[in-house]
C-alpha positions in Angstrom: -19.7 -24.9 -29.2 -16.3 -24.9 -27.5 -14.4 -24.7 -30.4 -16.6 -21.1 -31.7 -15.8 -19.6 -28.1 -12.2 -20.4 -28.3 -12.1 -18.8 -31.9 -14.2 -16.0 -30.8 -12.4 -15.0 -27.3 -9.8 -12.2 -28.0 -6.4 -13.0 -28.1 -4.0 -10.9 -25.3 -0.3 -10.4 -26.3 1.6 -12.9 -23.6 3.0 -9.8 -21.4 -0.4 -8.6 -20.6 -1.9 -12.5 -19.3 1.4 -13.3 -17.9 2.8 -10.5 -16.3 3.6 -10.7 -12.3 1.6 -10.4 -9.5 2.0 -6.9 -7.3 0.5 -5.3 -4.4 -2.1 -2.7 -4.6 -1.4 0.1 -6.1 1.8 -0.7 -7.5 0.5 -2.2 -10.9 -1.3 0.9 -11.8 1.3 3.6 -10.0 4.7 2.1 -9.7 6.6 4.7 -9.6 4.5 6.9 -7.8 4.4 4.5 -4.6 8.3 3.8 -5.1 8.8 7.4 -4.3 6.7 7.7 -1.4 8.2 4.6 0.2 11.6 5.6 -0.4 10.7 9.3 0.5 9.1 8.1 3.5 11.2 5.2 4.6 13.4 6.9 7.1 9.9 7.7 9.5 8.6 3.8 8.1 11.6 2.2 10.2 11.0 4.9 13.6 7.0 4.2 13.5 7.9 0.5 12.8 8.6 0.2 16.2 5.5 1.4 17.6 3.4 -1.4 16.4 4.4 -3.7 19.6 4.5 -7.0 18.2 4.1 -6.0 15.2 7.4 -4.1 15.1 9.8 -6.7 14.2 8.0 -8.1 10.9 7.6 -4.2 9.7 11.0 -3.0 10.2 12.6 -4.6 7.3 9.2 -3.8 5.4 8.9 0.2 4.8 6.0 -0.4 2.5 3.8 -2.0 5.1 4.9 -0.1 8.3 3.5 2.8 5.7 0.5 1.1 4.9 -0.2 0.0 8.8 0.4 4.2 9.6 -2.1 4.8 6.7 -4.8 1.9 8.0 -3.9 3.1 11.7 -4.9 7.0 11.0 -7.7 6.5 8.8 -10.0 3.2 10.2 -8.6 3.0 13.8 -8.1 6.3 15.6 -11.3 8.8 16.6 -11.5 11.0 13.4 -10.4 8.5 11.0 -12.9 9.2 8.6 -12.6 13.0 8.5 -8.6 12.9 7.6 -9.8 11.1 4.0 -9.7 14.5 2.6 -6.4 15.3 3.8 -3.1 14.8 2.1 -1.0 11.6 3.0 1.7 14.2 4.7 -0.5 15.9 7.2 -2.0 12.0 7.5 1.1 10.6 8.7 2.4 13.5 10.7 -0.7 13.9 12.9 -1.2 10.8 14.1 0.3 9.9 17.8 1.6 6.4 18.8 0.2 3.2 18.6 -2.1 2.1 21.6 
């Protein structure tokens, strides 16, 4: 029985079973979050520091002082939900500091 389902599984060329791991998002849209990172990096380092102690891991991280701004404005503060339908910009740009 083993031997039919190994004869019978599809075979994947090796750079599709054995390619890297990434984070979210960037395996389907690498370039597309590259560009916001990098476009957005300068404000990523300034809202670094208001995570408290947060601030020191995500300064040398843009990507996840991004992300934290992204979480922050859309689970954390009062009217979260209803800036879902909103572009990332206005997201990132209304939000005030960190508690």
């Amino acid at each position: 029985m083993a031997a039919l389902l190994l004869t019978c599984a599809p075979i994947l060329p090796r750079e599709i079973v054995s390619r890297p791991k990434l984070p979210a998002g960037t395996a389907t849209a690498p370039s597309m979050v590259n560009e916001v990172v990098e476009e957005t990096k300068p404000h990523a380092i300034e809202w670094a520091e208001e995570y408290g102690i947060l601030a020191q891991m995500l300064r040398g991280r843009p990507d996840m002082a991004l992300g934290t701004r992204i979480f922050y404005g859309l689970h954390v503060t009062e009217g979260g939900a209803s800036r879902a339908s909103k572009d990332l910009k206005a997201v990132l740009d209304e939000l005030g500091p960190w508690p």
